[in-house]
C-alpha positions in Angstrom: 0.0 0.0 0.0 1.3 3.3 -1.1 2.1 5.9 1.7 -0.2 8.8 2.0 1.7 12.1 1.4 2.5 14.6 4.6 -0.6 17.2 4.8 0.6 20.9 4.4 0.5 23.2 7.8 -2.8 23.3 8.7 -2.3 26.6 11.1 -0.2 29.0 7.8 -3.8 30.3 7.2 -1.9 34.0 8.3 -4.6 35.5 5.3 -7.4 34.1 6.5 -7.4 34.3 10.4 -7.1 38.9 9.4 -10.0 38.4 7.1 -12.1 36.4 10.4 -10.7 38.9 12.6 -11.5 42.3 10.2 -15.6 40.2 9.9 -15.9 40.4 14.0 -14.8 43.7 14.5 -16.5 45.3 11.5 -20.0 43.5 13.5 -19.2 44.8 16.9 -18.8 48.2 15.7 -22.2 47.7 13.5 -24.0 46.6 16.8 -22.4 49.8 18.7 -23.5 51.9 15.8 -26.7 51.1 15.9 -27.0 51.3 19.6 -25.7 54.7 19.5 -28.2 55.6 17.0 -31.4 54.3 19.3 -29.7 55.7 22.3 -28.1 58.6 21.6 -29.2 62.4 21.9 -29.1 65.3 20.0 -27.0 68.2 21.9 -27.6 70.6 19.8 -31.5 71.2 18.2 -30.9 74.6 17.6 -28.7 74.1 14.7 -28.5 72.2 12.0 -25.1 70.1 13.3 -25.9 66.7 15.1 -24.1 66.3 18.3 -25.0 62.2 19.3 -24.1 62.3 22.7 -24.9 59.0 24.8 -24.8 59.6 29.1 -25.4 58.2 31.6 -27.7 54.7 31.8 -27.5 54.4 27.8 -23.6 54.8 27.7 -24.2 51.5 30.3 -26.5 50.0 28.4 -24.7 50.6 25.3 -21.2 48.9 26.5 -23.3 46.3 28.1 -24.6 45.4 24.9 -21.5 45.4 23.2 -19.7 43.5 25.9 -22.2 40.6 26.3 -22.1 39.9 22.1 -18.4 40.2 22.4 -18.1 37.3 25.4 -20.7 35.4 23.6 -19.1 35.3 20.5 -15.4 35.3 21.3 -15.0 33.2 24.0 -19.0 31.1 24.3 -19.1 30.2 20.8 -15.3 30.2 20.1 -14.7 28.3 23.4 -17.7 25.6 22.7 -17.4 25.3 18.7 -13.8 26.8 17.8 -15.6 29.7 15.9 -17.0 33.0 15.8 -18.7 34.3 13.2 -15.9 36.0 11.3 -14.0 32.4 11.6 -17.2 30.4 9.9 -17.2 32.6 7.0 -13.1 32.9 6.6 -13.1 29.3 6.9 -10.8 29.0 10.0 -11.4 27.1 13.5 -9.3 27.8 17.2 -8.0 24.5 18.5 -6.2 22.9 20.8 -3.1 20.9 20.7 -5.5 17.5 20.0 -7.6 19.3 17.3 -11.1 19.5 19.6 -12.4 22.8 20.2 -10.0 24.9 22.9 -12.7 25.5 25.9 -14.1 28.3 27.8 -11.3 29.0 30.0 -8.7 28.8 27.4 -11.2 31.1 25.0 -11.3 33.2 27.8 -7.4 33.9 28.3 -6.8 33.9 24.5 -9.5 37.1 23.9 -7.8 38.5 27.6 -4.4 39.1 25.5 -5.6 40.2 22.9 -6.1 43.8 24.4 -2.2 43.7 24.7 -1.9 43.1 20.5 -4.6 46.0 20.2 -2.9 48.7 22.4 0.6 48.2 19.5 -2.1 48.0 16.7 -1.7 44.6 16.7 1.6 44.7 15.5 3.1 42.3 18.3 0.1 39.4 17.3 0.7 40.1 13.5 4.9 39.4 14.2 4.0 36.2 16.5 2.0 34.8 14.0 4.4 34.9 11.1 7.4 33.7 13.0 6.4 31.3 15.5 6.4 27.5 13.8 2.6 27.1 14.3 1.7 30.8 13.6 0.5 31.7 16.8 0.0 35.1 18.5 0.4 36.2 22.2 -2.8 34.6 23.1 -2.3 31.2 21.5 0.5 30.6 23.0 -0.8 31.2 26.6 -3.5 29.7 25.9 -2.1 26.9 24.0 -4.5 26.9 21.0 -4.2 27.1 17.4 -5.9 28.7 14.8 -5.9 25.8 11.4 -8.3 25.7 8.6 -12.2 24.5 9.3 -10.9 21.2 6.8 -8.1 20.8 9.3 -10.7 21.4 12.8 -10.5 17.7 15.0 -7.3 16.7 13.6 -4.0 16.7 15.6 -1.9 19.6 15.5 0.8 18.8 17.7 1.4 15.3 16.0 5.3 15.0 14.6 5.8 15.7 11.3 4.8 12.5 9.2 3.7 10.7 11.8 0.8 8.4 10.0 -1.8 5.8 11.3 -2.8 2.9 9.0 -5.9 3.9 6.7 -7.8 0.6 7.7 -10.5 1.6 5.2 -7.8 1.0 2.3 -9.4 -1.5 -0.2 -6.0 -3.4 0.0 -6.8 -4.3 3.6 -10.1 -5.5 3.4 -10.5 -6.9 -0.1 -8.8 -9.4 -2.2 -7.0 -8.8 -5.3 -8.0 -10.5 -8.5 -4.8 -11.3 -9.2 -5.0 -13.7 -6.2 -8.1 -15.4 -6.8 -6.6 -18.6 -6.4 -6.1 -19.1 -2.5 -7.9 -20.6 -0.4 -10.2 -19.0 2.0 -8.5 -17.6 4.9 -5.2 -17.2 3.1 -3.4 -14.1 3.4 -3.5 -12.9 -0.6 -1.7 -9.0 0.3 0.9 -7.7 2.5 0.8 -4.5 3.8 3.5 -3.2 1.5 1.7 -4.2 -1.4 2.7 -7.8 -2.6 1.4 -10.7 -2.8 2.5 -13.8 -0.5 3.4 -16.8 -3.0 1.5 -20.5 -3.1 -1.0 -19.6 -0.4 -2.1 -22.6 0.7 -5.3 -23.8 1.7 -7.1 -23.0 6.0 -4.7 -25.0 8.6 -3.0 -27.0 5.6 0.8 -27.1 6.0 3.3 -25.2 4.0 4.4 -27.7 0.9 8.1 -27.8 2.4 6.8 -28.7 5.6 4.3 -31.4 4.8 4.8 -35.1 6.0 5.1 -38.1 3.2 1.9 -39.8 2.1 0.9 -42.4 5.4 1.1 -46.0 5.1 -2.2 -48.0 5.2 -3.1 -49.9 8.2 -0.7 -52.1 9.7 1.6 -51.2 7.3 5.2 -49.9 8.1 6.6 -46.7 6.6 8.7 -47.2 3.3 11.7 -46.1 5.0 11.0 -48.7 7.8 9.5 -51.4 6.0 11.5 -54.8 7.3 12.8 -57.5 4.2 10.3 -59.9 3.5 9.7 -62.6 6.0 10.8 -66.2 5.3 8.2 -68.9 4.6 6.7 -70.7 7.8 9.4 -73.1 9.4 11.7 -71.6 7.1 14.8 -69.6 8.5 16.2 -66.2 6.7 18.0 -66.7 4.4 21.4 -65.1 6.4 20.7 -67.8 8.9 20.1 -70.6 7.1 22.3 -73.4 7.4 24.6 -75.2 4.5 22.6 -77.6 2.2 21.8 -81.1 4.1 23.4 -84.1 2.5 20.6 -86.7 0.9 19.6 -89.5 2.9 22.1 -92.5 3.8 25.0 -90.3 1.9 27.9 -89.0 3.8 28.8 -85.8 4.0 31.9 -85.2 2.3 34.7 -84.5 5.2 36.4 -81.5 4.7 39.7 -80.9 3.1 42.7 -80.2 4.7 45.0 -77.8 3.5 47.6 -78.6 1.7 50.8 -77.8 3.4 52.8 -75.6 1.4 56.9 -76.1 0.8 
């Protein structure tokens, strides 16, 4: 099985994390502007300038407002879901290190900082972000969260780089070959690199090199064992058998001595 090749950084989405955050501020100040035009009064009727002045219980009312949609936006929904409005329509998700979505508390901390990147125009998020290996900003990296495309959202950031688990959904896992169609069920027909194991042979039969010889029919020895074939009834073997018996009432010639040499 071929290996699959190394996803690109999910978090170098720099573009699109401005774009989310330009979207949230641009609808904060909408909801302010619109409060201050319900709330706010004219100072000056006599002329024809309009002075918008909001005092007293409407200036609470109107940072009230503003404060509650920000906490419920960018720290309930970011904290619960990974995203705020701005992030759904850029496309981007906060994580943490495991890829689920980074928590109240963290969500919390991470919006906290930001008023640190806001009072230096958020120059000092912008520089984090660009040189920091997993582009993160002041927040993220008290927080520990990660900001990585919504494709990317529930997937491990921290993993090491190339570290892969076994696709177990591969067809090469689960289905045979056809070049295999041979073997027997319950044959291994693929290897996880790829190939093919060779003569597959048939459930719980024994490799051919280690199979035992054909067995002897009953009562029979093995070839290899098999004793000579047994002499006749009454009848010795033939590597015992005595000398042939002289015929009846004829001596048995006497044996020769040997002739004494000179």
């Amino acid at each position: 099985m071929s290996a699959p090749s190394t996803a690109a950084d999910p978090t170098a989405v720099i573009g699109r994390r401005i774009v989310a955050y330009v979207i949230d501020t641009i609808m904060v100040w909408a909801i302010g502007a619109v409060l201050v035009l319900v709330l706010a009064e004219d100072t000056s009727p006599n002329d024809d300038s309009f002075d918008f002045v909001v005092e007293g219980g409407d200036a609470l009312v109107l940072y009230l407002i503003v404060g509650v949609y920000a906490l419920m936006t960018q720290v309930l929904q970011q904290g619960l879901t990974g995203a705020t409005p701005g992030k759904l329509i850029a496309g981007v998700r906060c994580v943490k290190g495991d890829g689920s979505a980074p928590g109240i508390l963290r969500a919390l901390l991470r919006t906290l900082l930001l008023v640190i990147d806001a009072g230096f125009c958020y120059l000092p998020g912008l520089i984090l972000a660009v040189v920091t290996k997993k582009h993160q900003r002041l927040g993220d990296l008290a927080a520990s969260t990660y900001v990585v495309g919504a494709g990317s959202a529930g997937q491990p950031v921290d993993a090491p780089a190339g570290a892969q688990q076994a696709d177990w959904t591969d067809p090469q896992w689960t289905a045979q070959p056809a070049a295999t169609t041979g073997d027997q069920w319950g044959a291994w027909s693929s290897s996880p690199t790829g190939g093919t194991d060779q003569g597959a042979n048939a459930w719980g039969q024994q490799p051919a090199e280690q199979q035992s010889p054909a067995a002897p029919a009953w009562g029979q020895q093995p070839a290899e064992q098999q004793s000579p074939a047994a002499p006749a009834w009454g009848q010795q073997p033939a590597e015992q058998q005595s000398p042939a018996a002289p015929a009846w009432g004829r001596a048995s010639e006497p044996e020769q001595p040997a002739e004494a040499s000179d």
